[in-house]
C-alpha positions in Angstrom: -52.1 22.9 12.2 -53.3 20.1 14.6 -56.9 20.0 15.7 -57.6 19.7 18.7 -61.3 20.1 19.8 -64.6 20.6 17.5 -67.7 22.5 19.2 -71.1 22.9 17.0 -73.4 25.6 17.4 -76.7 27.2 16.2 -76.7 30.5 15.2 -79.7 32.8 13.9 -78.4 34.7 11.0 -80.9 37.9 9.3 -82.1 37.2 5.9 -80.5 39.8 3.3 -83.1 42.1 2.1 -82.6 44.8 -1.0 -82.7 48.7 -0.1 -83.1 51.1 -2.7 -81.1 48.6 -5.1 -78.1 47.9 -2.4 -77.9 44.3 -0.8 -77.5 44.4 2.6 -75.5 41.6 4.0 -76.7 39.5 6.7 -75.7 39.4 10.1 -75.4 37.2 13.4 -78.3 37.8 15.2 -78.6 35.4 18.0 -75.9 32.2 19.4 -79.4 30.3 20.2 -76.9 27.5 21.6 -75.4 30.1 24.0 -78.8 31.3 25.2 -80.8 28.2 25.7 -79.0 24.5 24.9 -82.4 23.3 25.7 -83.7 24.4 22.2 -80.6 24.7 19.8 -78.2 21.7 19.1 -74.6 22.0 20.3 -71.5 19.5 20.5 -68.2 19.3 22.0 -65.6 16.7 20.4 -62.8 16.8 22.6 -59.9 15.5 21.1 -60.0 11.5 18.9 -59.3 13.9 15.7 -56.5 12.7 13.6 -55.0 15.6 11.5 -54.8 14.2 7.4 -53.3 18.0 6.3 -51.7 20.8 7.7 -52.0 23.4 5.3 -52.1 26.4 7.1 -55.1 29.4 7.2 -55.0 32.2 9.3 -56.9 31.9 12.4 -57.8 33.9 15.3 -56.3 33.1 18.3 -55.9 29.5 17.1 -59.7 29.0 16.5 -60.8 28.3 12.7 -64.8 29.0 12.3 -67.7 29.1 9.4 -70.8 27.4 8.3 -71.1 23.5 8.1 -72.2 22.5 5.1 -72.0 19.4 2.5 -70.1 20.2 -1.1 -71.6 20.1 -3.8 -71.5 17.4 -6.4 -71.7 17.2 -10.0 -75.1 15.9 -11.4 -73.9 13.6 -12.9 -71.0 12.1 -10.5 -71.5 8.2 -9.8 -71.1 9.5 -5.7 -74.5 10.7 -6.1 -75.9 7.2 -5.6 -73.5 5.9 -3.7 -73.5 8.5 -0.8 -77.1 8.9 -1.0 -77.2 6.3 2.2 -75.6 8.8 4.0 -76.1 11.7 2.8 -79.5 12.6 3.7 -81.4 15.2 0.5 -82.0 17.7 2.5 -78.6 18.3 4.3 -77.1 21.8 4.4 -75.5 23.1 1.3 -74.1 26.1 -0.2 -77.3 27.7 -1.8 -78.8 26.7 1.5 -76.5 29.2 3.4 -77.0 33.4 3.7 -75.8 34.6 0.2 -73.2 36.9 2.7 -69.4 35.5 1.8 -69.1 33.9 5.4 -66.1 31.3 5.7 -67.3 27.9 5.3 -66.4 24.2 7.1 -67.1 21.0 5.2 -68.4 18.1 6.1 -67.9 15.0 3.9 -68.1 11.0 4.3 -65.0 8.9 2.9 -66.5 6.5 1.1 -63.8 5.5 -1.6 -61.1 7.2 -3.7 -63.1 8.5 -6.5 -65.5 9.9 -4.1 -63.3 11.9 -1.9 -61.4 13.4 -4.5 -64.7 14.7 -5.8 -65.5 16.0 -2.8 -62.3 18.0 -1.9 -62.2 19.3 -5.9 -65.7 20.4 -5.1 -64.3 22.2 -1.5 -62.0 23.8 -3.5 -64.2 25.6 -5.7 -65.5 27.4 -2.0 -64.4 30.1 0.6 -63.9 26.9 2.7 -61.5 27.5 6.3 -61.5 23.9 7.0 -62.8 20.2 5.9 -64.2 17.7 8.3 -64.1 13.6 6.9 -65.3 10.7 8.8 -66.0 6.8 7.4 -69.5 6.3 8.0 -69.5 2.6 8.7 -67.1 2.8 11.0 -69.9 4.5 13.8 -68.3 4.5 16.7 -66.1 6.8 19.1 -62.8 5.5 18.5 -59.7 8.0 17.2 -59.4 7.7 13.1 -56.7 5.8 12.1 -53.0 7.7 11.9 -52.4 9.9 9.0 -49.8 7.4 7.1 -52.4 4.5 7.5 -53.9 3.0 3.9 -57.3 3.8 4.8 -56.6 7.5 4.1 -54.3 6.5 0.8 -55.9 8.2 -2.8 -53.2 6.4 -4.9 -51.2 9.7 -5.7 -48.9 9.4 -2.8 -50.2 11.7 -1.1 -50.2 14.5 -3.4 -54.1 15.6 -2.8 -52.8 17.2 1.1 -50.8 20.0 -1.2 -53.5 20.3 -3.5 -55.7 22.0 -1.0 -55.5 25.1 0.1 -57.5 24.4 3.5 -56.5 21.5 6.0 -58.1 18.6 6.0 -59.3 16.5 9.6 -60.9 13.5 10.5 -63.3 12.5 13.0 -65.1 9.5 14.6 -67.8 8.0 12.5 -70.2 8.2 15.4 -69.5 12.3 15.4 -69.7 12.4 11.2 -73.0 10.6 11.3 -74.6 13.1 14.1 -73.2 16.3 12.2 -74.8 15.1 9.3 -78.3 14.5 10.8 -78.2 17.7 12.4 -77.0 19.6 8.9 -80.6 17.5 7.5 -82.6 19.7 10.2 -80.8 23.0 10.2 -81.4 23.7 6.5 -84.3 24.7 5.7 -86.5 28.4 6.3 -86.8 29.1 10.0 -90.2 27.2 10.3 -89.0 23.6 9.9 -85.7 23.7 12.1 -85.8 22.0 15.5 -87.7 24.0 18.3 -89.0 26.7 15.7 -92.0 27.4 17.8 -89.8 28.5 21.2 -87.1 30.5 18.6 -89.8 32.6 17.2 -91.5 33.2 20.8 -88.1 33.9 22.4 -86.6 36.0 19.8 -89.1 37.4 17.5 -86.8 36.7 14.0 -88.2 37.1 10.4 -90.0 34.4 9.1 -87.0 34.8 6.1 -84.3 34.3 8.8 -81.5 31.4 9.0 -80.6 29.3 11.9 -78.2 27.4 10.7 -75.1 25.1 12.3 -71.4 27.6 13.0 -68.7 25.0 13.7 -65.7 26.4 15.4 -62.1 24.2 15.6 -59.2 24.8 17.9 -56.6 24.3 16.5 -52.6 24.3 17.5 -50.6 26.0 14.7 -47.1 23.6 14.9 -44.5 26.4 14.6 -41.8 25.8 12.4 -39.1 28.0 14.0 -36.6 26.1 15.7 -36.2 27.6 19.4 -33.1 29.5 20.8 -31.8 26.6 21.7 -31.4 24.5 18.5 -30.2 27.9 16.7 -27.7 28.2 19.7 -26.3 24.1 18.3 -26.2 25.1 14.9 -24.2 28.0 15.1 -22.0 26.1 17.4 -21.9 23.1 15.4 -21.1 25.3 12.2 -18.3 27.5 14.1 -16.8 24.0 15.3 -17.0 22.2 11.4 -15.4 25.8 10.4 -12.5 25.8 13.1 -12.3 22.1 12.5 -12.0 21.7 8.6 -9.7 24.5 9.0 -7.1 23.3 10.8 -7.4 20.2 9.5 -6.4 22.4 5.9 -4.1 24.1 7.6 -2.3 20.8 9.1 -2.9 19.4 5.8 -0.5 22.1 4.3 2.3 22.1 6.9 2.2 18.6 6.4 3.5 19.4 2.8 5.7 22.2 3.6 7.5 20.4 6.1 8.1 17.7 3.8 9.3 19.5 1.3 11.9 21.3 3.4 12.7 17.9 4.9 13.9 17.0 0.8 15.5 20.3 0.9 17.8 19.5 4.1 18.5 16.2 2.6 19.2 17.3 -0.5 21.8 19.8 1.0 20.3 22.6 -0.5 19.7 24.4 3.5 21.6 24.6 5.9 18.9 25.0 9.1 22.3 25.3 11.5 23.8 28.6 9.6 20.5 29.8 8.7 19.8 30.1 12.5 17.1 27.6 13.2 18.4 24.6 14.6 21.0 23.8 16.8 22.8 20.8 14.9 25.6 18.2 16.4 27.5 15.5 14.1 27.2 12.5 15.1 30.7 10.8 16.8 30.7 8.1 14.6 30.5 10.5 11.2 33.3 12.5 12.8 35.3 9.5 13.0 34.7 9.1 9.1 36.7 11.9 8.4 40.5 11.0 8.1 43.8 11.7 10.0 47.0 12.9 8.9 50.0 13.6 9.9 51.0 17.2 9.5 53.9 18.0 7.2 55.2 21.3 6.0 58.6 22.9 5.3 58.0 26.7 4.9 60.3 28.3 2.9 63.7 29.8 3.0 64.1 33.3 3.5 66.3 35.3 0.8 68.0 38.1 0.3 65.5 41.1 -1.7 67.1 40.5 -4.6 67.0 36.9 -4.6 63.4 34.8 -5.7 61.5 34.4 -3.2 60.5 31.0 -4.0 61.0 28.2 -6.5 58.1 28.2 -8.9 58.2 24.5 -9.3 57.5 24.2 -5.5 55.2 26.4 -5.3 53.0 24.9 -7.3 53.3 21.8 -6.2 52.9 22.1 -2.3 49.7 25.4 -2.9 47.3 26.6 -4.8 45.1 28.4 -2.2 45.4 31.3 0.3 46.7 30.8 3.4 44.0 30.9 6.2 44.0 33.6 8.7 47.1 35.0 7.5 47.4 38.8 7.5 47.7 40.3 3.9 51.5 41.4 3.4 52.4 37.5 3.9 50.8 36.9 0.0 54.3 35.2 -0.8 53.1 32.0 1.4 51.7 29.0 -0.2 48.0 29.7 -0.1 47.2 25.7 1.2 49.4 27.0 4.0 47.0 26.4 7.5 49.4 26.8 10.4 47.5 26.7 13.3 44.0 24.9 14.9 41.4 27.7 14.3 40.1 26.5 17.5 42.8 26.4 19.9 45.3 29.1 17.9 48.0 26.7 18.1 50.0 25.7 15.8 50.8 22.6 14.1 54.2 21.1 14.8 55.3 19.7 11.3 56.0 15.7 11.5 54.6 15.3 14.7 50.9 16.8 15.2 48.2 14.5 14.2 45.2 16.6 12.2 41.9 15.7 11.0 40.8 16.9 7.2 37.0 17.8 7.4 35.5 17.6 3.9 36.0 21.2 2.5 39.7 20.5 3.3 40.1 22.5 6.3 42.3 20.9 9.1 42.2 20.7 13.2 43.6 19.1 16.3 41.3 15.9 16.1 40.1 16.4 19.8 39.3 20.3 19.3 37.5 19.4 16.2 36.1 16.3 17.6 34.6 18.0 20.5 33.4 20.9 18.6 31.7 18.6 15.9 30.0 16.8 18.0 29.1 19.1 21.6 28.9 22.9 19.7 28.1 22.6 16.3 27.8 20.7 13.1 29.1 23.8 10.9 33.2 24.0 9.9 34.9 26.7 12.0 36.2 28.4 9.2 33.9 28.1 6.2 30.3 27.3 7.7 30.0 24.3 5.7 27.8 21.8 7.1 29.5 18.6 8.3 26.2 16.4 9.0 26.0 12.9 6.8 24.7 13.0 3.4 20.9 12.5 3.6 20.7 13.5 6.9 17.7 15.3 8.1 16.5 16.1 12.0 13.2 16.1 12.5 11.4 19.4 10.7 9.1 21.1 12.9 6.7 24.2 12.3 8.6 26.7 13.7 11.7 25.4 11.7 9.3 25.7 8.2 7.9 29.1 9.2 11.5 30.4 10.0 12.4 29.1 7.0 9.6 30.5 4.9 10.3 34.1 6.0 14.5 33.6 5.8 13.3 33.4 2.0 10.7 35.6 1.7 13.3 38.3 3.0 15.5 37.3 0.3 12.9 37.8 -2.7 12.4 41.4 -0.9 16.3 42.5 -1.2 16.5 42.5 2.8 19.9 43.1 4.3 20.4 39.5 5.9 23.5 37.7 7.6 24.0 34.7 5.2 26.8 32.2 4.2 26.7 29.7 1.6 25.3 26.1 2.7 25.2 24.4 0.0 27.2 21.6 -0.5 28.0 22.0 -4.1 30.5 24.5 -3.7 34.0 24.2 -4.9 36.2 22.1 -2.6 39.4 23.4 -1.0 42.3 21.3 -2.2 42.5 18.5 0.1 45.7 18.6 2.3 45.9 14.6 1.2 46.3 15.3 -2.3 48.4 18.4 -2.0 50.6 17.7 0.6 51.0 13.6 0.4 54.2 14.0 -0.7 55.3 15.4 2.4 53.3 13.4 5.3 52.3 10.2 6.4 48.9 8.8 6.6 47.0 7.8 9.9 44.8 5.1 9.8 41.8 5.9 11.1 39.5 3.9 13.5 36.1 2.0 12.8 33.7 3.9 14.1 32.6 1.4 16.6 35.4 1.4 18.4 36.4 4.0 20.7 39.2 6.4 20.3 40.9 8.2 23.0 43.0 10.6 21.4 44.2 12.7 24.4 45.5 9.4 25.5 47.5 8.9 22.3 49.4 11.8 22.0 50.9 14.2 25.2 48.8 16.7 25.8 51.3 18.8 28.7 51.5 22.0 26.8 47.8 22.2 25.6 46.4 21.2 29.4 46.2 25.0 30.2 44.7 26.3 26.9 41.6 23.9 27.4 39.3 26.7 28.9 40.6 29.3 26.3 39.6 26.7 23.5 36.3 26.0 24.9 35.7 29.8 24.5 37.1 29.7 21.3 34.5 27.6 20.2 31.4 29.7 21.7 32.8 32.1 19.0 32.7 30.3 16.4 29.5 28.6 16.5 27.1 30.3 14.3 24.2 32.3 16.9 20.9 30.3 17.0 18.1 32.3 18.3 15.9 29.3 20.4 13.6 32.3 21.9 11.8 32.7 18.5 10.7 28.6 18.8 7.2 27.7 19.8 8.4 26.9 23.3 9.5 30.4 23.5 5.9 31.9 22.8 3.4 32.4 25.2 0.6 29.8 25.9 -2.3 31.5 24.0 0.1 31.5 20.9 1.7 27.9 21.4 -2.1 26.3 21.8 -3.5 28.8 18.7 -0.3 27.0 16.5 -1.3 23.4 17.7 -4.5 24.2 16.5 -3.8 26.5 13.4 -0.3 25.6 12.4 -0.1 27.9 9.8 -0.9 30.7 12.3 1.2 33.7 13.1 
C-alpha cells in the first residue's frame, strides 16, 4: 500500500465505567476537530510521504485509522536516554489510551539502528494498523529520502519490512516533530488538554473522559493483478512458444526421417518410382553407360515328333532362362530367348539390329529404350527394376516420407497392396553378353559426352510409322504415379498447416 495523505484529528472518547460487574467499552463521543478547528488540533499532510513497507492490512475504502501513540520501551533500553530529547515524558502511550481494543497508529523518531528496531519489536507486540517514522534533526518539509536509500538501511538487508505485520511510512521531520508535541498535550485526563475549558462548556463530557489524537491515512492499495491486457500477452505469448517449439520438433523430426529415407534410396533399398511417389527419369549420360550389342540368334530347327527337339548341348549353352512374353505351349524355346522390343513389339532382326542390355539383362531398340529411360521413366519395361545411378537420390521431400511411411505401415497391417520388387539385390538375368557372345558382335559404345544420334545410324523406314504406337506403348508401361496426393495437390489451409507442422496430416 502507498500513502498518500495523513490527516490528525481530536476525538472525545467516554471513559469505560463498570455495571453490575460488566465493562462497558468506550465510545466516540464527539470529532471536536470536525465541530470547532478553533479549539481541537487538526493536520493535513498532503503527500512528501515516502512508503518504507507495504505489508498489507485491510482497510476501508482505502483509509487506514486508530489512535496515535508512542511504543513503549523497555526500562532498561539504552533509547530511553537517547530519545529522551525528542520524546517528550508525557507523550501519548498505550496505558494512556481507553482500555477499549481500538486499532492503533504509531509514531516513532529514527534515531539509529538499535533504536528503531526496538521500536518496531515494541509495535509489534500491539493492535497497531500502521507506523509513522520521521528523523528528527532533519526538521523541515522536504519528502524522506527513497525507500532503497542508506538512511533507512538496519543492516539485515532489509529483512525487518517482512517482519512486520503492519506497513511502515515516513514523514517530514517538521510533521514528526509537531505530531509529537501535540501527542505531549493530548494525553492526559480531560482537564489538562488544549482548550479544556471551551470542550467542557460546549459539550458537557465526564471529567473521566479522553480527548485524545485519531490519525487517519489514505492509502492506495497497489494491486497485484496484472490487467486484461497483460493476461491477453501471456496467453498469446505462451500459445505462440507452444505452436513455435512445436514445429520446430516437428521439423526437427522430418529432418531425420527424410534423411533416413534419403540413405534408404541410395542404398537401393526403395524404389520411390514403383512405389508410386516420384516420377523418376535417368539421366542421358547413365543411359549411355549401358552397352550395345549386336543382336544374334539362330532359333532352332523344326523336327519331325519323333525326332529331339533340340540338341542338349546347345541348349545349354545359348539359355538358361524363360523366354519373355512368350505364350506357354512354346516351353521348348531357349528361355534367354527375347525376340522383340517390349516397347515397340518389333522384333529383332538377327545380325543386323543394334540392342542395348539394361542391367538386369533385358534388351531394347536403343532409341525406344533411350527415349523411354530418359522422357517416361527410370523403371525397366519388363521387370520394374530401377535404372537410376548407384547412389543416386532426388531430393526427398515430406510428402515423399509421409507416402512412404504409410506404403509401410500398410505392409506391417497385411494390406492388399500393388508391389514389385525394387531392390537391387535381386538375382540378375543372364546377361545377353555372356550367354550369347558367341554368337554376336560387340558395339562400342559412346562417351557419354559426346552425342549419339542413333536414328541417324541405322535406317529407320519401316519403324517411321510405328513411332506413335510406341509412344503409347510406353504410357503403358510406366508404372502409375499418383501427383494429386503431393502437397501441391492439397488445398491451401492444408499446404500452409504442413509448412508449419510437417508432420501434420
Amino acid at each position: 500500500m502507498s500513502l498518500q495523505t495523513v490527516r490528525n484529528v481530536v476525538l472525545l472518547f467516554s471513559n469505560p465505567s463498570w455495571s453490575d460487574g460488566h465493562s462497558i467499552p468506550s465510545t466516540i463521543l464527539r470529532n471536536i476537530t470536525a465541530l470547532s478547528r478553533q479549539i481541537a488540533y487538526s493536520e493535513d499532510l498532503l503527500g512528501n510521504v515516502t512508503t518504507l513497507s507495504t505489508t498489507s492490512v485491510s482497510t476501508a475504502n482505502g483509509v487506514v485509522q486508530g489512535l496515535l501513540y508512542v511504543p513503549d520501551l523497555a526500562a532498561n533500553d539504552p533509547c530511553q536516554n537517547l530519545t529522551a530529547d525528542y520524546i517528550p515524558k508525557n507523550v501519548t502511550r498505550q496505558v494512556n489510551l481507553p482500555t477499549t481494543n481500538y486499532n492503533l497508529i504509531a509514531l516513532a523518531p529514527w534515531i539509529n539502528t538499535n533504536c528503531t528496531r526496538s521500536f518496531l519489536s515494541s509495535a509489534r507486540l500491539d493492535p497497531i494498523r500502521g507506523m509513522l517514522v520521521y528523523r528528527p534533526d532533519d526538521d523541515d518539509t522536504n519528502q524522506p529520502p527513497d525507500a532503497d536509500d542508506d538512511v533507512w538501511n538496519l543492516g539485515d538487508g532489509n529483512a525487518w519490512k517482512a517482519q512486520n505485520r503492519y506497513p511502515v511510512y515516513a514523514i517530514p521531520g517538521s510533521s514528526g516533530n509537531q505530531m509529537m508535541r501535540q501527542l505531549s498535550l493530548y494525553s492526559g485526563d480531560l482537564s489538562t488538554v488544549p482548550f479544556s475549558d471551551q470542550i467542557i462548556s460546549t459539550y458537557s463530557p465526564n471529567p473521566a473522559d479522553y480527548v485524545r489524537v485519531w490519525t487517519e491515512l489514505s492509502v492506495i492499495t497497489v494491486s497485484t493483478t496484472l490487467p486484461l491486457w497483460a493476461f491477453i500477452l501471456i496467453i498469446l505469448g505462451v500459445i505462440i512458444s507452444v505452436i513455435g517449439s512445436t514445429s520446430l520438433l516437428m521439423h526437427f523430426v522430418q529432418s531425420r526421417r527424410r534423411a533416413a529415407l534419403r540413405g534408404r534410396v541410395e542404398r537401393g533399398e526403395v524404389n520411390l518410382e514403383a512405389l508410386g511417389i516420384k516420377r523418376l527419369r535417368v539421366p542421358l549420360t547413365h543411359i549411355q553407360t549401358f552397352p550395345l550389342f549386336t543382336y544374334n540368334y539362330d532359333p532352332p530347327i523344326p523336327t519331325s515328333p519323333t525326332s529331339p527337339k533340340f540338341s542338349k548341348g546347345r541348349r545349354s549353352s545359348e539359355a538358361s532362362r524363360q523366354p519373355i512374353n512368350m505364350k506357354a505351349e512354346k516351353t521348348d524355346a531357349p528361355i534367354n530367348y527375347q525376340p522383340a522390343c517390349l516397347i515397340c513389339l518389333e522384333d529383332f532382326e538377327s545380325k543386323k539390329t543394334i540392342i542395348r542390355e539394361l542391367s538386369c539383362g533385358h534388351i531394347f531398340h536403343p532409341e525406344c529404350i533411350d527415349e523411354f529411360l530418359s522422357q517416361m521413366s527410370s523403371l525397366c519395361p519388363s521387370c520394374k527394376a530401377s535404372m537410376l545411378p548407384p547412389g543416386y537420390c532426388p531430393e526427398i521431400t515430406n510428402s515423399m516420407v509421409r507416402r512412404e511411411f504409410g506404403t509401410r505401415r500398410l505392409r506391417s497391417r497385411g494390406g492388399a497392396i500393388i508391389h514389385v520388387d525394387v531392390e537391387r539385390g535381386r538375382e540378375r538375368l543372364s546377361s545377353w553378353s555372356s550367354t550369347m557372345k558367341k554368337h554376336i558382335c560387340r558395339v562400342s559404345s559412346p562417351k557419354p559426352e559426346e552425342a549419339v544420334d542413333l536414328p541417324e545410324q541405322r535406317p529407320r523406314i519401316e519403324r517411321q510409322s510405328t513411332v506413335g504406337t510406341a509412344r503409347d506403348r510406353m504410357q503403358d508401361l510406366v508404372v502409375p504415379v499418383d501427383e494429386t496426393n503431393s502437397d501441391d495437390g492439397r488445398p491451401q489451409w492444408k499446404r500452409t498447416a504442413l509448412k508449419v507442422f510437417p508432420g501434420f496430416r
